[in-house]
C-alpha positions in Angstrom: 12.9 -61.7 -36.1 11.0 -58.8 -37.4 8.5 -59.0 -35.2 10.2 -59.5 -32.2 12.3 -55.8 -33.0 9.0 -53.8 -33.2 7.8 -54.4 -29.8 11.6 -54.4 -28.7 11.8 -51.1 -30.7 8.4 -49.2 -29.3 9.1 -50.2 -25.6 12.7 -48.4 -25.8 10.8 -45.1 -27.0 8.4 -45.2 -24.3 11.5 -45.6 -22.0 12.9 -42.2 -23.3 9.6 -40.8 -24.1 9.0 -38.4 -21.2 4.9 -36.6 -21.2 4.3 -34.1 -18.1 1.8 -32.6 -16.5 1.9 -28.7 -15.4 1.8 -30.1 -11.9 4.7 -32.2 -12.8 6.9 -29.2 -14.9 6.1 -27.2 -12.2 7.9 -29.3 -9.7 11.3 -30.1 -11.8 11.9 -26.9 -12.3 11.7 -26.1 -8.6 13.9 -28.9 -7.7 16.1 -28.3 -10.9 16.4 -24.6 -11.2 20.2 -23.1 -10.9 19.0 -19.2 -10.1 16.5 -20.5 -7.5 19.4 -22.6 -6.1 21.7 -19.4 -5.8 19.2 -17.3 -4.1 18.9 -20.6 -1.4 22.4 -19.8 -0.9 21.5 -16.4 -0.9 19.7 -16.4 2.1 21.9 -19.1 3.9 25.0 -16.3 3.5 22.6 -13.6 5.3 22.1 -16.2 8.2 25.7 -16.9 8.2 26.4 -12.7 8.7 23.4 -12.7 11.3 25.2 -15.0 13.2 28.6 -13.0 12.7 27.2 -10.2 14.0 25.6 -12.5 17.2 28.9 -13.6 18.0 30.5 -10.2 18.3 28.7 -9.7 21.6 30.4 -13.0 23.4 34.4 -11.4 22.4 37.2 -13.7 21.0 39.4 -15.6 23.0 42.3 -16.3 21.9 46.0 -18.6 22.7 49.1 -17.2 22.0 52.6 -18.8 22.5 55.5 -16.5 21.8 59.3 -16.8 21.4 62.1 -14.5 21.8 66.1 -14.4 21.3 67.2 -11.3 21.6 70.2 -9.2 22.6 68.1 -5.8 22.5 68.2 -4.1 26.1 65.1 -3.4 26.4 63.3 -6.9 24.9 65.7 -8.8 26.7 65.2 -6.6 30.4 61.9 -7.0 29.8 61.4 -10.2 29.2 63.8 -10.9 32.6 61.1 -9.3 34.5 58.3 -10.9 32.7 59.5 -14.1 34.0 60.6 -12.8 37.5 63.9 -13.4 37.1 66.0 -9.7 37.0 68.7 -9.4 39.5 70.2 -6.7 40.8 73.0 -7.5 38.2 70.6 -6.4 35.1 70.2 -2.8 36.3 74.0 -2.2 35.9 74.5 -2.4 39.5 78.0 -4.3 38.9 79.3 -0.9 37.2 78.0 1.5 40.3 81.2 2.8 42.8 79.9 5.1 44.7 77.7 8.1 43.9 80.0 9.9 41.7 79.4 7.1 39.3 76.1 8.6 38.8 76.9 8.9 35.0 78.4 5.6 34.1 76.8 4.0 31.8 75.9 0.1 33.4 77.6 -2.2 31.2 75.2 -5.4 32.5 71.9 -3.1 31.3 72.9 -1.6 28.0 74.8 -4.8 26.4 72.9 -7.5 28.2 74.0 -11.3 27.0 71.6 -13.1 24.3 67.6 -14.2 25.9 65.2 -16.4 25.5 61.8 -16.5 26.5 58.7 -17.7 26.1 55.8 -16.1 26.8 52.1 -18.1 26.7 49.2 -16.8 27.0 45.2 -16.6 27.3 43.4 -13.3 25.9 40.2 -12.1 25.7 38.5 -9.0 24.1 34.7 -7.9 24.3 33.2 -4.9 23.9 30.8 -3.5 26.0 29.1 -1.4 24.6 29.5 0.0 20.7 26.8 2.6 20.9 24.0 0.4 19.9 25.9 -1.0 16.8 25.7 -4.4 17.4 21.8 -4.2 18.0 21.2 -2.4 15.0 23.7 -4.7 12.8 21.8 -7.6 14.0 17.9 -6.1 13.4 20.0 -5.0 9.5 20.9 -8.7 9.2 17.1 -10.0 10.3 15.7 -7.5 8.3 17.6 -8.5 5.1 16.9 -11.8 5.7 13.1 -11.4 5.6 13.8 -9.4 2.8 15.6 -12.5 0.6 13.0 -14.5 1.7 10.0 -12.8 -0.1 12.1 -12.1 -3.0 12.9 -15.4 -3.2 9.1 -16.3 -3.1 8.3 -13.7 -5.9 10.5 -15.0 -8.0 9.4 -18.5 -7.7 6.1 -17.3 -8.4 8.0 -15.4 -11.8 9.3 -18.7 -12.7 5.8 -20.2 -12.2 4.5 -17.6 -14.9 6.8 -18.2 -17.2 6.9 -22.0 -17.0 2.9 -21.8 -17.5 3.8 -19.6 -20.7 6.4 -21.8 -22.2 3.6 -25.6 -21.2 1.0 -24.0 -22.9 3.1 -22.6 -26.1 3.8 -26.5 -25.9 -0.2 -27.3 -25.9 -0.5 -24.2 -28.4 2.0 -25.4 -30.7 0.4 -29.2 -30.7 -3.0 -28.2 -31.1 -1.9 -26.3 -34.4 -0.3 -29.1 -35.6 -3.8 -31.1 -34.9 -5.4 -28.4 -36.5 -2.8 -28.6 -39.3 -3.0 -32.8 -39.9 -7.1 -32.3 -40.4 -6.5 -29.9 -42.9 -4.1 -32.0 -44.8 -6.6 -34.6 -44.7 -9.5 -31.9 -45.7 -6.8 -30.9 -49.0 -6.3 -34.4 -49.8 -9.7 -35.4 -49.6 -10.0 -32.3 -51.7 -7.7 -33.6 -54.4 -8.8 -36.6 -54.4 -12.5 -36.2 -55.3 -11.3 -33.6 -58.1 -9.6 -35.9 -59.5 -12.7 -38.5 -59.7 -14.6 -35.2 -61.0 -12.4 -34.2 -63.6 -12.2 -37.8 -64.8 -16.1 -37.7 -65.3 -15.8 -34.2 -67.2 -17.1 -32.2 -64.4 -14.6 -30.0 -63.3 -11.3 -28.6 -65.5 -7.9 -29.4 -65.4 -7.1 -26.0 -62.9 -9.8 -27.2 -60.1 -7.6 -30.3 -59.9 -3.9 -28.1 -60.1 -5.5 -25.6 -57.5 -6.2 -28.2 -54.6 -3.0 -30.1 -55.8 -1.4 -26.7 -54.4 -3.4 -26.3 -51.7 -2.7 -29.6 -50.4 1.2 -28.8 -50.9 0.7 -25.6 -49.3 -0.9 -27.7 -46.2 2.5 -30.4 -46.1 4.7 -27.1 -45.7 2.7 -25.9 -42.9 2.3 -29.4 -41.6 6.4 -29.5 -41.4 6.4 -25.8 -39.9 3.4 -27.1 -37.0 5.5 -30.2 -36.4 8.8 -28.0 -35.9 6.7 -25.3 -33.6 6.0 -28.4 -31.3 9.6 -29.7 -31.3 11.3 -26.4 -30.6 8.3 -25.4 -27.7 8.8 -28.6 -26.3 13.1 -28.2 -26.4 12.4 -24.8 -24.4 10.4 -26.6 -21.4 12.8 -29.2 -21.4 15.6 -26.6 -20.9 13.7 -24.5 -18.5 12.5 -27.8 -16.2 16.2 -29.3 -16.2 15.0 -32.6 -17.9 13.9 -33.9 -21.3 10.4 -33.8 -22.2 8.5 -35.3 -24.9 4.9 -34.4 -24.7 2.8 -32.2 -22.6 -0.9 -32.7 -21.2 -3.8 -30.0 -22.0 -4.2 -26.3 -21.3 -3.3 -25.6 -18.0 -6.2 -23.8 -16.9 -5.8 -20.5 -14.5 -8.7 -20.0 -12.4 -10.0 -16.5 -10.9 -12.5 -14.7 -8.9 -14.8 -12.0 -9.6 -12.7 -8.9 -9.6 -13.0 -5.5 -8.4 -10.3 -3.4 -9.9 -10.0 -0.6 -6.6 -10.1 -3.1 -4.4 -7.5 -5.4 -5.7 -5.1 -2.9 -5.7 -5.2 -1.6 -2.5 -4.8 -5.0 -1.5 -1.8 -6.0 -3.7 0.1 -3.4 -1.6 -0.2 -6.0 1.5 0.2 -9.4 -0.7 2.8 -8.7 -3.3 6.2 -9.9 -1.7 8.3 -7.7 -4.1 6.7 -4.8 -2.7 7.7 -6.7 0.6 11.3 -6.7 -0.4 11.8 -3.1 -1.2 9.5 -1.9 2.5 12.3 -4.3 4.3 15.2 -2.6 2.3 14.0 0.7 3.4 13.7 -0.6 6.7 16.9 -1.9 6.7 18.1 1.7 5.4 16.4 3.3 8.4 18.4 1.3 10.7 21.7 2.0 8.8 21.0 6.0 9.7 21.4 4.5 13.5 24.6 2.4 12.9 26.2 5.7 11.4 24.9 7.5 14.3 27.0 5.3 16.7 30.5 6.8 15.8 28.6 10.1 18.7 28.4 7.3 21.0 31.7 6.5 23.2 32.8 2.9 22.7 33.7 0.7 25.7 35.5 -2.4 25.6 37.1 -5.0 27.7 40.8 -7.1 27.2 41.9 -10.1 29.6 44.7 -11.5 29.7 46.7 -14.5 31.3 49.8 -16.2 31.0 53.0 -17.6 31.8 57.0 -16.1 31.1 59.7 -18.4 31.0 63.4 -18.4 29.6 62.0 -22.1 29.2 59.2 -23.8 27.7 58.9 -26.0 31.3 58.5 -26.2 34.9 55.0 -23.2 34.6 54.3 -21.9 38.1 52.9 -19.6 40.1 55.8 -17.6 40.0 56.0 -17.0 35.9 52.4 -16.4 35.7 50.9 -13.2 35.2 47.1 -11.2 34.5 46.1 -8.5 32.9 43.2 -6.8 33.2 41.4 -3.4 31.2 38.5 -1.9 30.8 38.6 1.6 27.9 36.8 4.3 26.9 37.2 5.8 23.1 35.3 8.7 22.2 35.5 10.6 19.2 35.8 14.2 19.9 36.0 15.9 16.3 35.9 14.5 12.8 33.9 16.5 10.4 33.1 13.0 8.0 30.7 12.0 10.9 28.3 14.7 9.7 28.5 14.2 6.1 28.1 10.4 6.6 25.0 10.8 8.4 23.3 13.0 5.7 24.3 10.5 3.0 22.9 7.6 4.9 19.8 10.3 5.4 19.6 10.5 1.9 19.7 7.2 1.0 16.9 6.3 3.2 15.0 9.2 1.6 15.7 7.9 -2.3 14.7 4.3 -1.2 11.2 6.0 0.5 10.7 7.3 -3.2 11.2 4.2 -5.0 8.3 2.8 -2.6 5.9 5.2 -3.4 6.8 4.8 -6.8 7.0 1.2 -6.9 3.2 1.6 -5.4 2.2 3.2 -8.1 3.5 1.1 -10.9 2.0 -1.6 -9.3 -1.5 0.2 -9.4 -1.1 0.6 -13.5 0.2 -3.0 -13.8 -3.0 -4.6 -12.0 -5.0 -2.3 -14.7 -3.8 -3.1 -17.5 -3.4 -6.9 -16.9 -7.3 -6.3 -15.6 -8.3 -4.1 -19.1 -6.3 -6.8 -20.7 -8.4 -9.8 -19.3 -11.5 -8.3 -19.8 -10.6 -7.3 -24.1 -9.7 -11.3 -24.5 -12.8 -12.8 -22.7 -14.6 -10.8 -24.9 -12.0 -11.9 -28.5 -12.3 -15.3 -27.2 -15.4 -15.4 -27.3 -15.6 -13.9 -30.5 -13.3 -16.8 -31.7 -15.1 -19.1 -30.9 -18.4 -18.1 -32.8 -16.3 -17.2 -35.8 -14.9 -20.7 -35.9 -18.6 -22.3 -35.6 -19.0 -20.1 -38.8 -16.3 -20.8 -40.8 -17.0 -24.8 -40.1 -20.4 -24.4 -41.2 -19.4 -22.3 -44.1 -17.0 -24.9 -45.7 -19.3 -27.6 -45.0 -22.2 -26.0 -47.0 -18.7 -24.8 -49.9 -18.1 -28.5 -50.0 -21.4 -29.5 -50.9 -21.9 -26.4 -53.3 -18.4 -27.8 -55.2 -20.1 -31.2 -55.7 -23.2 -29.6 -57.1 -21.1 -27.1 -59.2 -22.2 -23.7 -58.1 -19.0 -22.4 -56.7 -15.2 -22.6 -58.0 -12.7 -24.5 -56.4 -10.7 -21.5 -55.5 -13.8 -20.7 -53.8 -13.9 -23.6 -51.4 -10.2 -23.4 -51.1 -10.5 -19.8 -49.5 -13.5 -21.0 -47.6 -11.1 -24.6 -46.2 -8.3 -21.5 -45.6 -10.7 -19.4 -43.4 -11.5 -22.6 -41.1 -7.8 -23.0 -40.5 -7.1 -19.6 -40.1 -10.1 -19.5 -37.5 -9.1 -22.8 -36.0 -5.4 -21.3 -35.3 -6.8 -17.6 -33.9 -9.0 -19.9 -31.3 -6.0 -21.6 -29.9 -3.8 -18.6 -29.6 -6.8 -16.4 -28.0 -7.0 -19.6 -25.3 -3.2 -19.0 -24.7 -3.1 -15.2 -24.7 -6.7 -15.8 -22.0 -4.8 -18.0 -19.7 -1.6 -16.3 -19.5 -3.0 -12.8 -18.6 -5.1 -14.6 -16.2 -2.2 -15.6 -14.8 -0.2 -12.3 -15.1 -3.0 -10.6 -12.9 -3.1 -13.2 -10.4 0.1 -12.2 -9.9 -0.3 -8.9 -10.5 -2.4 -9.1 -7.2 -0.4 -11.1 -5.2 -1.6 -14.0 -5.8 -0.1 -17.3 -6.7 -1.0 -19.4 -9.6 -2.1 -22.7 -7.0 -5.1 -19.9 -5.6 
């Protein structure tokens, strides 16, 4: 029974078991990300306002079915000639003897008898020209959409950065923990031929107690490795929207040979955040011109056509009616016009100065990710010769131990230094690939390049 529940038992973890490559992160957390899902939306909305703005240039038409009961004079005369139906009888005429009746208030016009009408009807309203409104609403509402666009691209490429920082804190945080297990079994190898020493005599009682310590030293830092990895690996799992278990290797970031002038000229052309803000001002420009419209005189259009009845029945050609306008509004004085215009002046201005001074920023970010590449190449590879050392240092302590010339607090610091070296190595190939990756950036570039 026993040993049908271990198989049983290991295929259920490798069912929940989940190990990813970058690749693989890389696309969860583009299909999975909620603030890369609202800047989709984003975008949609700006397409949805485009096509508001469109629509203003084809009118509204519009149905309208009214109903009156009234005993009003004027609604209910009104609505007597609306439909074609006022006699002579609703101008009073019944109350007129003669000419010296000339005051007489007609009894017939000013307390008509209860009406009802109905009154259907077709209209339609279009401007025809807004002073070039319209136009410039519509290029604001491109514009703005180009602009979400590449800001929605940078921040993809933000998200990339970050989801390479938190894989490789994952591969970081397991290669200590590799690191860590060999040098448990360096301490208890340690221990144990102490104790075979100090059972022949060779070494004293505080040899064996020091790499006893040492080696209980090692199982706290073995639990504090093996809590690094869980925790690194819990914070990819919530970035990627899904549970992961294990990661691959490094995820290496390649790059080209540099030249630091040239690269920043060109991250002026590639960097889409840089993008965003040039459409913004654009978009600001345009703004000065949809201000600039209220000098313009506005023109617009209203149809109409429709039907007047005391009944909702029998619609001829004799209850029908048109109507048809064309009008001119222009604003002759109004003193906010001015100060409206030099506000959406200034704005334009501000955002002109947050480009140049974006620009600039960006030329002191690309050099000091640059400077910053450059200093860890070189620590790396410092690193790495210093860990060559320190392995050929303990290996030479060990043997020095056996033959007695050295203390075992000696070879303890010496089994310390290879760990400490061991541990410096793997964060330096962390801190390499991730600046790597910040210039890349930096430049324009994506992470895929």
């Amino acid at each position: 029974m026993y040993k049908l529940l271990i198989p049983l038992l290991i295929t259920s973890l490798s069912l929940f078991s989940k190990e990813v490559t970058f690749d693989e992160a890389l696309n969860l957390l583009l299909k999975n990300n909620k603030e890369l899902k609202l800047k989709q939306l984003d975008i949609k909305e700006s397409h949805a306002i485009l096509d508001e703005i469109s629509a203003n240039n084809y009118g509204a038409l519009n149905f309208k079915e009214t109903y009156t009961n009234t005993n009003h004079a004027g609604y209910a005369f009104n609505s007597k000639l609306s439909s074609r139906k006022a006699t002579f009888g609703d101008f009073g005429f019944s109350s007129y003897e003669g000419p010296n009746s000339i005051k007489v208030a007609p009894n017939d016009l000013n307390y008509p008898k209860s009406t009802e009408n109905y009154e259907t009807k077709l209209t339609y309203d279009i401007p025809l020209f807004t002073g070039f409104k319209i136009s410039n609403s519509k290029d604001i509402a491109k514009l703005q959409i180009e602009a979400k666009n590449k800001k929605y691209k940078y921040d993809q490429k933000l998200l990339t950065l970050e989801l390479l920082r938190a894989y490789n804190a994952c591969v970081a945080a397991k290669e200590y923990l590799k690191s860590t297990q060999k040098a448990k079994k360096v301490t208890t190898s340690f221990v144990n031929f102490t104790k075979e020493m100090h059972k022949e005599g060779l070494v004293t009682k505080i040899d064996l107690n020091e790499a006893q310590v040492q080696d209980l030293n090692t199982n706290v830092r073995l639990k504090e490795a093996q809590n690094k990895v869980s925790l690194s690996l819990s914070y990819l799992s919530f970035l990627i929207g899904d549970d992961i278990s294990d990661v691959k290797s490094f995820e290496e970031v390649g790059i080209s040979k540099i030249d630091l002038k040239s690269i920043q000229k060109e991250a002026i052309n590639k960097r889409e955040d840089f993008k965003y803000i040039d459409l913004n001002v654009k978009s600001s420009k345009k703004n000065i011109k949809i201000v600039q419209s209220d000098y313009y005189p506005k023109i617009d259009a209203h149809i109409e056509y429709g039907y007047s009845n005391d009944k909702l029945k029998n619609f001829d050609e004799t209850q029908d009616f048109y109507l048809a306008k064309v009008q001119l509004n222009m604003k002759i004085f109004d003193m906010t016009r001015e100060s409206k215009l030099e506000q959406s002046r200034i704005k334009y201005n501000k955002l002109m100065i947050q480009k140049a001074q974006f620009e600039d920023s960006i030329k002191l970010e690309i050099k000091q990710n640059y400077l910053n590449y450059l200093s860890n190449q070189e620590t790396l590879a410092e690193k790495l010769k210093a860990l060559s050392l320190a392995e050929e240092i303990l290996q030479k302590a060990e043997n020095m131990y056996k033959n007695k010339l050295i203390k075992m607090t000696d070879l303890l610091i010496h089994q310390a230094s290879l760990q400490k070296a061991e541990a410096e190595v793997i964060m330096s190939k962390f801190d390499l690939t991730f600046i790597k990756a910040k210039l890349k950036l930096s430049i324009g570039e994506s992470l895929s390049e």
